[in-house]
N, C-alpha and C positions, 0 to 999 in steps of 0.2 A: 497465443502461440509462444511456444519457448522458444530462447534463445541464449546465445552465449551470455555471461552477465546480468540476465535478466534478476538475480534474486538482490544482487549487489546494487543495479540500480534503484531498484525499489527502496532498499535498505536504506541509501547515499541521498535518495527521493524524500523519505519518510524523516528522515536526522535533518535534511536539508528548511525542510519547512515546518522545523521546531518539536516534532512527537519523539515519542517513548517508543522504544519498540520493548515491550513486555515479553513477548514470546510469538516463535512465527512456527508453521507448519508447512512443508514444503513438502510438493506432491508432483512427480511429473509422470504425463503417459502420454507414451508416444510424443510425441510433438505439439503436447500440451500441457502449460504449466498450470496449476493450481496453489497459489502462493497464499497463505492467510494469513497476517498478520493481528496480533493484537498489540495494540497504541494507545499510550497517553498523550493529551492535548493538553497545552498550558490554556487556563481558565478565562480565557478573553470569550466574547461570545463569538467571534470571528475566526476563532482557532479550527475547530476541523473546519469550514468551508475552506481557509487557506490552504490546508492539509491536502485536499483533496485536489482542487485547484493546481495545487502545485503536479501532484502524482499525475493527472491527466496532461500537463503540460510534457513533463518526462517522458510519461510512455504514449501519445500522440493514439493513433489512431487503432493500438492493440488492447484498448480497455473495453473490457467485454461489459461486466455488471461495477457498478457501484452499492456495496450493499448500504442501504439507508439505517439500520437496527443494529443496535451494539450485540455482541454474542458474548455468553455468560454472565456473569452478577456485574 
């Protein structure tokens, strides 16, 4: 679901637990956001699982999918 701030805290989410934000795509309908980010992860083998961890922790119980598969090269 969308909401007020929604893209900022993502943004604030994704800065906060270390990524790149490269470029993001921002889509909303109706009363539904569709936010896609692409992120760079510093090279620890730990880094996106923290990444992500962190982003669930922020937005609680509005995370619909976690995509497992990088998109693009």
């Amino acid at each position: 679901m969308d909401r007020a701030g929604l893209l900022a805290l993502l943004a604030g989410a994704l800065e906060g637990a270390g990524a790149g934000i490269v470029w993001a795509k921002v889509n909303t309908f109706g009363s539904t956001a569709a936010d896609v980010f692409c992120v760079t992860v510093p090279a620890e083998l730990d880094a996106r699982a923290a990444v992500e961890q962190h982003l669930l922790e922020v937005l609680g119980a509005s995370v619909d999918v976690v995509v497992d598969e990088p998109v693009g090269d």
